[in-house]
N, C-alpha and C positions, 0 to 999 in steps of 0.2 A: 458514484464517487469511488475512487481507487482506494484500496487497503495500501495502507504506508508500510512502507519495507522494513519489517522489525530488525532490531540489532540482539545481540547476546547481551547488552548492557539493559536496552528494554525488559527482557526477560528478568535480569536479574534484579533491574529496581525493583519491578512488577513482586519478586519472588520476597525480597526485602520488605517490601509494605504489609504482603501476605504475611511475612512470619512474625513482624511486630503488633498485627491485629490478634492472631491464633497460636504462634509457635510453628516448627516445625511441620507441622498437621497439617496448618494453614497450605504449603505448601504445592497446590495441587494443579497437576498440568493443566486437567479441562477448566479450574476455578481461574488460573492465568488466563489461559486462550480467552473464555470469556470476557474477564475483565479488560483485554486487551485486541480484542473485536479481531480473533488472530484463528489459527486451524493449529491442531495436534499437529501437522505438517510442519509447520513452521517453527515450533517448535523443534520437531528433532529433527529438522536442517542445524539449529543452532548445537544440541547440546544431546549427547548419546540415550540419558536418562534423566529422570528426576536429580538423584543424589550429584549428579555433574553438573545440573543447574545451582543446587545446594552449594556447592565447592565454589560456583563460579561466584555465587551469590555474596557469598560470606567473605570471599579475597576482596571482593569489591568495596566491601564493607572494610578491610583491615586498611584496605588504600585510602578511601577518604579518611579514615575516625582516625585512624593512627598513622600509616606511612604520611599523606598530603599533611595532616598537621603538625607532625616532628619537622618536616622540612619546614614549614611555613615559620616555628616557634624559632628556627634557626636563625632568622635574621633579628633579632630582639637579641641585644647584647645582654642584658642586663636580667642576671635567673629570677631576681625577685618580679621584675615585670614580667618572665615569660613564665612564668608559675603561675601570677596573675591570669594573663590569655588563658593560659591553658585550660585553667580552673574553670573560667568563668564561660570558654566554648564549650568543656565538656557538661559543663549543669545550668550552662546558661538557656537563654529563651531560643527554641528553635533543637534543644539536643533530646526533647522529649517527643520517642514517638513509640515507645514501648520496646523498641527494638533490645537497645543492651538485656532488659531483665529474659525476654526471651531467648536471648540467645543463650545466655549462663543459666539458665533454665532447661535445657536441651543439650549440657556438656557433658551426658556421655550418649550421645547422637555420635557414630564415627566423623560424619561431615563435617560435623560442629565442632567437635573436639579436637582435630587439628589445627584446623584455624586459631580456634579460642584459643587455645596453649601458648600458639606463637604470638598472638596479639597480648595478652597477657602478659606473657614472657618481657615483648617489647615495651610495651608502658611501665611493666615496675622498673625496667635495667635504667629506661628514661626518667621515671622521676625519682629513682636511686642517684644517677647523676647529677642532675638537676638540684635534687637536694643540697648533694657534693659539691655544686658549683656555690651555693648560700653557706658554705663552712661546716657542715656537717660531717665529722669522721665518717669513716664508710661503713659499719656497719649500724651507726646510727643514723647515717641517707638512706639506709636499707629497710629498717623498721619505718622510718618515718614516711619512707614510700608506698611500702606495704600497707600502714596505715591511714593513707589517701588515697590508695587504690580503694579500702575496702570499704573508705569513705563513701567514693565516686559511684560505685557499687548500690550503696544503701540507701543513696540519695534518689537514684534512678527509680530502685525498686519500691520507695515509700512513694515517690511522686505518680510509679506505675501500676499500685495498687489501693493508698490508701491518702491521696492526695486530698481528699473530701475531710480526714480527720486530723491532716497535717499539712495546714495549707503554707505554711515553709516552704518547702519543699515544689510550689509550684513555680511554673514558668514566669509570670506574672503574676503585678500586683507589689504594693510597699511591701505587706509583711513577707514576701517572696524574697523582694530585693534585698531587705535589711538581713533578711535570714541568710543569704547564698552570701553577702559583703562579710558577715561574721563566718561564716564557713571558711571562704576563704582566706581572711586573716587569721583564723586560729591556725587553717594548712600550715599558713606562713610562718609562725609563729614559733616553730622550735629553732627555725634557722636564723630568728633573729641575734641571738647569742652561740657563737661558736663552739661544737662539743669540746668536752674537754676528753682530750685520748685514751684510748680505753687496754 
């Protein structure tokens, strides 16, 4: 049977999976190759070094989790509903797979740290916005972005470390579901009354 012609996106799902099982560490050309029935060759046809596979890795990641979902949340007119989506793709069933805690876990990795910064950067300015679009003054869409980021955050890392003592916080299940529906209406909840100007 023929070996299938790898792409750099292979490589970098592959490198993806790796870093949400181990971290960074995870990362390793022969651990790749193997899992993906590939040669060290094939490999660096694709990519100069490890850390470039890293780089490649982590934009790929800024594209789907944050660039593809800002455009997709764009066609939802209406901020309360698109707070909702957002809320519930990023902690809903399907957004746990240890990746997020690892990677904020490895942010002063150079690889990781420029990515992360700008991904970051981009989800708070977003749901600083976002907020602003629900009537919030701006620097109370600011705090209260910050404060759902670091939400989104904690959520990830309870369900990726200690989801056996806070079953909340898991993908499934009622007491999951009714936890993430109060999550997200509390998010919602400071923009249901308009700040007053500060």
């Amino acid at each position: 049977m023929a070996r299938r012609h790898l792409t750099p996106q292979d490589w970098s799902t592959a490198a993806l999976r790796a870093m949400a099982r181990g971290g960074v560490a995870a990362v390793s050309v022969n651990a790749l190759a193997g899992e993906l029935g590939a040669t060290r060759g094939s490999f660096y046809w694709h990519f100069k070094d490890r850390d470039a596979l890293l780089t490649a890795a982590l934009e790929m990641w800024e594209r789907k989790t944050t660039t593809a979902l800002i455009t997709e949340l764009g066609d939802i007119t209406d901020p309360r509903q698109r707070l909702r989506v957002l809320l519930t793709t990023g902690l809903g069933p399907g957004s746990s797979d240890g990746l997020e805690p690892a990677i904020v876990a490895h942010a002063d990795h150079p690889a990781v740290a420029r990515v992360l910064r700008r991904v970051t950067e981009r989800r708070i300015s977003y749901l600083t916005d976002l907020y602003a679009d629900l009537g919030l003054a701006p620097a109370a869409a600011r705090r209260q972005a910050v404060a759902a980021y670091a939400t989104y955050l904690g959520w990830h890392e309870l369900r990726h470390s200690v989801c056996d003592i806070v079953p909340e916080v898991a993908t499934e299940g009622a007491v999951a579901g009714a936890a993430l529906e109060h999550l997200i209406t509390e998010l919602a909840r400071p923009a249901v009354h308009r700040a007053k100007p500060e």
